[in-house]
SEBAMAR-890685 format. One record per residue (C-alpha): residue in three letters; x, z, y. Coordinates in nm, 3 decimals, always signed. Example, Ala and Ser with C-alpha at 12.3 -4.5 7.8 and 13.67 -1.06 7.14 Angstrom:
   res         x         z         y
   ala    +1.230    +0.780    -0.450
   ser    +1.367    +0.714    -0.106
# end
This chain:
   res         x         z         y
   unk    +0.000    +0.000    +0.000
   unk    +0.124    -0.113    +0.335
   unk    +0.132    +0.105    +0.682
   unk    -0.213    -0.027    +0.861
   unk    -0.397    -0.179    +0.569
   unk    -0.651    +0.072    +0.588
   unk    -0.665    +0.109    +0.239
   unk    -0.865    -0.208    +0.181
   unk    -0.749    -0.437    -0.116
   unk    -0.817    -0.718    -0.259
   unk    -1.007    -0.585    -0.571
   unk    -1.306    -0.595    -0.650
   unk    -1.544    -0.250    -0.724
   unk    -1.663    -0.171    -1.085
   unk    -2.011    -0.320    -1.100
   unk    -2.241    -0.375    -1.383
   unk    -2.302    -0.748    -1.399
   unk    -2.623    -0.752    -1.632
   unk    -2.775    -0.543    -1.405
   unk    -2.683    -0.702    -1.063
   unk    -2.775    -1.049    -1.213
   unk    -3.175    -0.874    -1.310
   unk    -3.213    -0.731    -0.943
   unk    -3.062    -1.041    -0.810
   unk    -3.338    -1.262    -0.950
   unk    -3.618    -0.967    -0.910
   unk    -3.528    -0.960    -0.541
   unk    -3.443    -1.305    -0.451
   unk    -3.653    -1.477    -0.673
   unk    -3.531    -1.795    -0.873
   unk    -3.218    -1.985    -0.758
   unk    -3.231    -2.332    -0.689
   unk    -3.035    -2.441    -0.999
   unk    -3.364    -2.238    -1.179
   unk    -3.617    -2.416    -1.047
   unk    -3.455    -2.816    -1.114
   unk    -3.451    -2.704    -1.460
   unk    -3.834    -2.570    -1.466
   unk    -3.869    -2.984    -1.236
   unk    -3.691    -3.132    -1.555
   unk    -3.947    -3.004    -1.792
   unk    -4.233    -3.091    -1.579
   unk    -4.143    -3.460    -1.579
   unk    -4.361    -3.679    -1.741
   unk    -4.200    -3.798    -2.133
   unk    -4.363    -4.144    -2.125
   unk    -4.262    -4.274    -1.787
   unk    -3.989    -4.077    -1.707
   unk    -4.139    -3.929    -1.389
   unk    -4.169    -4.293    -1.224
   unk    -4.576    -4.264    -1.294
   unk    -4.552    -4.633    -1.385
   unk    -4.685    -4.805    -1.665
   unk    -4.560    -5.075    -1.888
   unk    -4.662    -5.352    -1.700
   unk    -4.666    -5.433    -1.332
   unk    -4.889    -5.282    -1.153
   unk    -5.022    -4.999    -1.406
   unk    -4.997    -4.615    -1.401
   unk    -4.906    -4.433    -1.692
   unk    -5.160    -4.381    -1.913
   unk    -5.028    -3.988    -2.047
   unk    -4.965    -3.887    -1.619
   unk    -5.222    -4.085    -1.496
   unk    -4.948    -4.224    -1.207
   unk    -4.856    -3.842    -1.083
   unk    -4.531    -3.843    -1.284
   unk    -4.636    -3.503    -1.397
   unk    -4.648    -3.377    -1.765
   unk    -5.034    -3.313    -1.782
   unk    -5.072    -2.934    -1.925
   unk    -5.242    -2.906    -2.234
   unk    -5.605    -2.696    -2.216
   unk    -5.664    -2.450    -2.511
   unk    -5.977    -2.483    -2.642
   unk    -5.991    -2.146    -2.778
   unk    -6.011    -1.973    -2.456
# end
């Protein structure tokens, strides 16, 4: 330790990093790399997203043209 560093240093404290990374999501909400991933799931599987069909001119039949993957209703409920 040098005269005048004020005792600062360049390490870092002990911290728990399972627990930072829970409150840092439960305060912050979902980072932006979490939410492309939940986009890439949402994306339609027949047109990839584009919301066109196979010809010029048509929508996708499975999206209806929103690009979308349409959610599945349970009957049961």
């Amino acid at each position: 330790m040098k005269h005048g560093d004020g005792g600062k240093g360049d390490a870092q404290r002990p911290t728990n990093h399972d627990s930072f990374s829970e409150n840092f999501d439960r305060i912050f909400g979902k980072t932006e790399e979490m939410l492309e991933e939940e986009a890439e799931d949402d994306i339609c599987s027949w047109c990839s997203g584009s919301g066109e069909g196979m010809y010029d001119g048509a929508t996708c039949n499975k999206c209806k043209g929103s690009g979308i993957e349409p959610v599945e209703k349970d009957d049961d409920v």
